[in-house]
N, C-alpha and C positions, 0 to 999 in steps of 0.2 A: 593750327594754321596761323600762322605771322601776318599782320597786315601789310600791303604794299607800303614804297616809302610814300607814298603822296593819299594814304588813308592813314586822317586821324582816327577817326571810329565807326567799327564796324558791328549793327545790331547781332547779337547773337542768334540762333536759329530757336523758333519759339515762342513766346509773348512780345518777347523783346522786338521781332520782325514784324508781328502785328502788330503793336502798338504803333511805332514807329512813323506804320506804312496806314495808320485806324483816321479816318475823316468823320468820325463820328463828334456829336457836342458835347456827351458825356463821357469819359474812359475812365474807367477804373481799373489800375493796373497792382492785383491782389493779391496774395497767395504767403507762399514760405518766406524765411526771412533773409537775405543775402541774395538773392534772387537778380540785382543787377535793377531793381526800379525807380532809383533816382538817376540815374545816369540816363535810362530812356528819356523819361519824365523832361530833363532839362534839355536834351537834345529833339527833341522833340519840339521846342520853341526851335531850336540852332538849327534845325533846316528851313526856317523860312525865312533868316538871315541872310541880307543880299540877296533878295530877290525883286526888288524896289518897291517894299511895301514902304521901305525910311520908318520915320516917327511914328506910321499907323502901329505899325508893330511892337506891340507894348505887353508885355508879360509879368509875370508876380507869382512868386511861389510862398504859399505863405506855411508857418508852424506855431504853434501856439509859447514858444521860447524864442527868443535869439538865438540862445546857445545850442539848439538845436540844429538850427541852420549850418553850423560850421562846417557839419560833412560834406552837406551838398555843395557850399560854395568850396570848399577844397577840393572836391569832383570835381567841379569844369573848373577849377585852374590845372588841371590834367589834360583834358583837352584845348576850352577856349583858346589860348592862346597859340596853339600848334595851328589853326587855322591860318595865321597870319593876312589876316582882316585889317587888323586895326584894333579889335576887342581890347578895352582898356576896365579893370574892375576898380571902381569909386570904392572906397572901403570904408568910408565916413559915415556913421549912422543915419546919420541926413538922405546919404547916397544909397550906398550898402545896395549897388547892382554893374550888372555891366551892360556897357554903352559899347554902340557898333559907330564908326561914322557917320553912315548915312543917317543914325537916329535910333535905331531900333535898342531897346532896352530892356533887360531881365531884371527886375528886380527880386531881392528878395525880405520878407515882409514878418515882423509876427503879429497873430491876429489872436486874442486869447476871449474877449471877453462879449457879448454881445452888440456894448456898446462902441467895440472896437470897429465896429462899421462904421460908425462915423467918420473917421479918418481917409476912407476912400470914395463915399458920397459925392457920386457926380463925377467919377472919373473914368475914364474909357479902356478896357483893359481886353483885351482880344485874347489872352490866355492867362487860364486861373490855373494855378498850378496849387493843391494841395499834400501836403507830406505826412504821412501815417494820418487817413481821415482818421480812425478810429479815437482818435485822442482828444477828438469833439463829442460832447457827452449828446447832445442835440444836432438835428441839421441847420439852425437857427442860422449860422454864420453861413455856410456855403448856401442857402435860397439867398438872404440877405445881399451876398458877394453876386449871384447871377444878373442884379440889377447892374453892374458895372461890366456885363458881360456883351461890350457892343464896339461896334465902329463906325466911325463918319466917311470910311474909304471906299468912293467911288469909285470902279474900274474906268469907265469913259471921263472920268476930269481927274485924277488924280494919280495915272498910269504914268508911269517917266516918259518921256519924249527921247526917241532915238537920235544920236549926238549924229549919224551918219545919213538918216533918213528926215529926222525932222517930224516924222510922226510918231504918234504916240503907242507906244508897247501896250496893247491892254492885258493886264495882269487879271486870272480869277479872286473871285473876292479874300478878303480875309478871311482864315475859317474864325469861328468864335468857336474856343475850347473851353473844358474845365475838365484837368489831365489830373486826378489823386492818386497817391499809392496807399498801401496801407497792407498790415496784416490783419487776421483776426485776434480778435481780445482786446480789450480795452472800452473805458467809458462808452464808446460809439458803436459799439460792436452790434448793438439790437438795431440801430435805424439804418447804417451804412448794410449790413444782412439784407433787411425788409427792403430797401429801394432799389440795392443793387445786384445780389447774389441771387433773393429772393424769383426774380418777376422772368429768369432766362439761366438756361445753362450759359457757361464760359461760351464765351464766341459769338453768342446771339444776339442781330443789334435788336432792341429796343424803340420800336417807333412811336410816338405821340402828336397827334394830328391838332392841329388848333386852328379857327377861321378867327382871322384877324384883320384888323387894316391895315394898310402897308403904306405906309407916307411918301414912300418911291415913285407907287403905283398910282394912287387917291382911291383903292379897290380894295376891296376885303381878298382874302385869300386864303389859300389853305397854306398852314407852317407845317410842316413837318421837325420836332426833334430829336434826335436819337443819343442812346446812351447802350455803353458795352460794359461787361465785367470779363476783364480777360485774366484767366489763372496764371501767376506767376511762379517756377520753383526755380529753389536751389540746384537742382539737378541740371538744370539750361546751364547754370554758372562754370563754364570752364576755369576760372580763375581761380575759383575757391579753392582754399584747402579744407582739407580731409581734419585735420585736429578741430576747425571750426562744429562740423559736422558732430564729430564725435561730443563737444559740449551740449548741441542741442537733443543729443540724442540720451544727454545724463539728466536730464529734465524730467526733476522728480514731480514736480507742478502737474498731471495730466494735463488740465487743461491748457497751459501755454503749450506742453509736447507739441502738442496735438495741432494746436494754433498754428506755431511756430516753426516746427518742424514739416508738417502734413500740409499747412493751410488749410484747414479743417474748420468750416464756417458753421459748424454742426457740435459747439461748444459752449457752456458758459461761460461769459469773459467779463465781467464787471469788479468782482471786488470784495463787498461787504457783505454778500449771502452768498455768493455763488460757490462755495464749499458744502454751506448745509441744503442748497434747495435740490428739491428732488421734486420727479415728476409726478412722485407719491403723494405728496400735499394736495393733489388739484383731485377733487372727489367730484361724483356724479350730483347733480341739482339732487333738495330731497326734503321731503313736508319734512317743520322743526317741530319735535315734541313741544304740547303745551305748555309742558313743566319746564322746560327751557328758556332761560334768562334771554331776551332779544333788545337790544339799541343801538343804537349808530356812533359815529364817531366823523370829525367834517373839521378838512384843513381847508380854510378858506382860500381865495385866489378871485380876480377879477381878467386883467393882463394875461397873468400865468393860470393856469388850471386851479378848480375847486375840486376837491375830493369829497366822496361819501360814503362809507362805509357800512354795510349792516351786520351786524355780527348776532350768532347765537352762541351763547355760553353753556354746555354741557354741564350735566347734573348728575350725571350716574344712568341716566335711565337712558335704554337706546332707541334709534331713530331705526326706520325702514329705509334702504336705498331702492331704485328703484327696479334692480335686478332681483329683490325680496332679498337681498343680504344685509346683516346687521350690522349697524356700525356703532360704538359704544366706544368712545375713547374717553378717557378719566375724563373726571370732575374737575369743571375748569376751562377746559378747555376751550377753544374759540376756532368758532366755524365763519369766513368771511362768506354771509349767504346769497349779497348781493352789494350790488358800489354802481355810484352816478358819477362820471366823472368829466367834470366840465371844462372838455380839449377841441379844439377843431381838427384834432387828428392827434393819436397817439404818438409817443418821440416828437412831437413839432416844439411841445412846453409851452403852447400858446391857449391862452384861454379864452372863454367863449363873454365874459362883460356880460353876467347876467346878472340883476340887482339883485339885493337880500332879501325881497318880498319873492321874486320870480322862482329862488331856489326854496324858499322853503314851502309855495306853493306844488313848487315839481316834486320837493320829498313827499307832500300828501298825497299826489297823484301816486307816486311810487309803494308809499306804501296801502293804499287801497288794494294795487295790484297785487301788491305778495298777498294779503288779505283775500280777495276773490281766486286767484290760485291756488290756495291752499297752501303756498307755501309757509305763513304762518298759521298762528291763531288767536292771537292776541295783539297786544299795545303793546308798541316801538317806544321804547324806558330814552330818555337824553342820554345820550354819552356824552363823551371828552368832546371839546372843540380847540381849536387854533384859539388861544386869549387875545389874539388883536384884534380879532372880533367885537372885545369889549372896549377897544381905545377909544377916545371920544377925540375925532381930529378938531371937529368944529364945537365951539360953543350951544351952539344953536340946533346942533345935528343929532340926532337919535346913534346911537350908536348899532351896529351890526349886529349885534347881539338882540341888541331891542327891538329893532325892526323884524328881526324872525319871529321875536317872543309875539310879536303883536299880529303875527301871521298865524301862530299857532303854532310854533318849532320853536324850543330850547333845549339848552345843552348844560352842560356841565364843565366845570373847569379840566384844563390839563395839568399837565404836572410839567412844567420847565425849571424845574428847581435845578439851581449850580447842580451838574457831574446827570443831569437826568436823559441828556442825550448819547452818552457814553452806556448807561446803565441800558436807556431802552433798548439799542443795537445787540445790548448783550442777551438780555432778555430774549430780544425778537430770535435772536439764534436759537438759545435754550427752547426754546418752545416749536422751533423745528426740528430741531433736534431730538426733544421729546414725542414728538408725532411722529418719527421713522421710530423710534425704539417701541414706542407703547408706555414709555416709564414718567407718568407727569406730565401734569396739562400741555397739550400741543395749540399746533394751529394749522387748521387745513383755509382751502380758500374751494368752493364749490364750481365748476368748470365753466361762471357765465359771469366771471368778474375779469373781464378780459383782460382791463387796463392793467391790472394791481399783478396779474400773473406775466403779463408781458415789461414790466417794468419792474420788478422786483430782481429776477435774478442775475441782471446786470449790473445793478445800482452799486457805482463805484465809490469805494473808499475817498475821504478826505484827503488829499496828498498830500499833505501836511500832519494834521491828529488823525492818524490813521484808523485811531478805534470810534474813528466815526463814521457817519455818512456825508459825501461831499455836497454841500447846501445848492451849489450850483446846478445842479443837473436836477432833472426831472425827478423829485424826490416827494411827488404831493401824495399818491397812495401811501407811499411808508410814512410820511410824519403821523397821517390818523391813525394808520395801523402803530406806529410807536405808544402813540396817546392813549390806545384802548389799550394795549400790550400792558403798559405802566398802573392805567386805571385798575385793570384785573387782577395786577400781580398787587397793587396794594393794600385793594381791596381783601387777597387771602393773608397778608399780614395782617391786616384788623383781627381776624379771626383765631389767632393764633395767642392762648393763655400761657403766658408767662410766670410761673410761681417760683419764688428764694427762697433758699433756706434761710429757717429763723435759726 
């Protein structure tokens, strides 16, 4: 079907018609890849162009590159200008949006680092436009970005005034948006899942009630705000070709297939374990033999999350699960039996400000508990800790380390020695790796370490030294898990006699 001459763009039948047509405050516009969701996305600001909202109407689509951007601003130079508006695109870094006459403006933005919220603090943005959410490791920047999510446009004083009547047009309010696209896979794929995919099938709004004060009113009142996850595919796309198709469909990767192809939100997508982790690793809770090596392991964090790890170390001798099946895996091995992890919410990467006395006070609460459960039987041995623990920032100041000592919690050093972050990653595989074979010490994690199993098999590669972990993203269970990985695997090189011929 050809569009009319006097139709620049017409949504497609599908997401695209929904989205389009969606007054909701969150949209999440999801699915396969080629799907047609930047083109909604920007047009979706471009219908409430000219409608006299002028300068209230102010948009931002942001990506964590510039050079990212380029598609979408070469999309609406496909349209914008057929409108014959007036639409002029600044193209000056400075600018880098397009301006309507009456004022209205799209810009578009890159936003990469936490700190990069600084940049738009205090500014009034009525449509937040996000491109592939998933490529944010955390939600950190989009909660961040919704404080800028507001407008000063009154309908009764700030309606245009009819040039024929002399009175005033009252316009509905501005909506306040935040429109992302995105596929699945990638750094974000665990939070952008959990807030969006997670809590509604595709189609279902999302409401959330909040009694607030209203500055309008001088009255408390109930908010209502709502958010949608509406499926996107390739198959809506009339334009596409078919050779595109057949590449995604040569996708040896399962899991991007799957992603990518399917929009299949029902994948591993991170990175740096998500090959070896299997849902074989997460075993039933289960009393640790006595003869069983047990200690902890703790990457510090204040701001950002603390982690804690309890781990037992297999000896040969087996354990009872609790279905009366035996579990017995080599000698060596490392069972994560329990972990404290101090977050005001999983994927936030925000931490809870408890001091060094508070945490290692909570570790003896903690471990009493395993103690009175049964699930140990003995004394918690120090493991590896985070060494910045031992920096001394102030003269005058006890150091992190000391201050637990004097609580009654100490540690053991880690190993950050040059190539040791490269080695641990490798490590940490091999030892999953060994736990689906059965061949050399593994590592399971017991089914009540919630954090460390919801955040491990996403944890994306450094995009840059790829044979690492990216430091940025929510990476506090894996650094103590690397620390005790390192600690155990060194510890079986001690053990190991060397003899030369003479």
């Amino acid at each position: 079907m050809e569009l009319a001459p006097n139709v620049v763009w017409r949504p497609l039948r599908g997401s695209q018609s929904l989205a389009i047509s969606c007054r909701c405050n969150h949209i999440l516009l999801a699915g396969t890849r080629a799907s047609g969701k930047s083109e909604v996305q920007q047009m979706y600001y471009r219908q409430f162009v000219g409608q006299g909202y002028g300068a209230f109407w102010r948009g931002v689509i942001f990506d964590r590159k510039y050079k990212n951007l380029d598609d979408l601003i070469a999309k609406s130079h496909r349209y914008f200008p057929k409108f014959g508006d007036g639409a002029r695109f600044l193209a000056s870094k400075s600018d880098y949006c397009w301006r309507w006459p009456e004022g209205e403006t799209l810009y578009y933005r890159h936003i990469d680092r936490d700190s990069d919220y600084w940049n738009f603090h205090g500014h009034e943005i009525p449509f937040l436009g996000w491109n592939e959410l998933t490529k944010y490791a955390t939600p950190t920047l989009y909660d961040a970005m919704m404080s800028c999510n507001r407008t000063s446009f009154l309908p009764d004083e700030h309606s245009p005034i009819d040039a024929r009547t002399g009175m005033r047009r009252l316009l509905p309010e501005i909506p306040l948006v935040t429109f992302a696209t995105t596929n699945p896979y990638g750094p974000g794929h665990t939070w952008v899942k959990k807030r969006f995919v997670d809590p509604a099938p595709p189609g279902r709004i999302v409401r959330k009630t909040v009694n607030v004060y209203n500055p309008r009113t001088g009255m408390r009142e109930d908010v209502t705000k709502t958010q949608v996850y509406l499926f996107s595919s390739y198959k809506e796309n009339r334009y596409l070709s078919p050779e595109y198709i057949a590449e995604l469909e040569s996708l040896t990767d399962s899991n991007k297939r799957r992603a990518w192809l399917w929009g299949d939100w029902n994948v591993v997508g991170g990175g740096a374990l998500d090959d070896v982790w299997d849902p074989r690793l997460v075993i039933p809770r289960f009393k640790v033999p006595a003869s069983w090596y047990v200690d902890r392991s703790f990457d510090w964090g204040s701001t950002e999350p603390f982690s804690i790890g309890w781990w037992a170390e297999a000896n040969g001798e087996e354990a009872e699960l609790p279905d009366g099946s035996r579990f017995c895996p080599p000698s060596g091995t490392l069972v994560r039996i329990a972990e404290w992890y101090g977050s005001d919410g999983t994927d936030t990467n925000k931490g809870i400000k408890l001091s060094a006395k508070a945490i290692a006070n909570g570790i003896h609460e903690r471990e009493e508990e395993l103690l009175r459960g049964g699930w140990i039987s003995g004394r918690v041995w120090p493991g590896p800790a985070d060494n910045q623990i031992r920096n001394q920032n102030e003269m005058t100041s006890d150091t992190i380390a000391k201050k637990m000592e004097d609580a009654g919690v100490s540690w053991s050093t880690s190993d950050k020695s040059p190539g040791s972050r490269v080695n641990g990653l490798q490590l940490v595989r091999d030892r999953m790796e060994n736990a689906l074979s059965g061949e050399g010490p593994g590592l399971f994690f017991t089914e009540n370490c919630r954090a460390s199993i919801s955040i491990l098999p996403n944890l994306p590669r450094h995009p840059v030294r790829t044979d690492d972990v990216d430091s940025e993203t929510e990476d506090h269970p894996y650094d103590e898990l690397r620390y005790r990985v390192l600690a155990a695997d060194s510890r079986l090189a001690e053990k190991l006699i060397v003899t030369f011929p003479t």
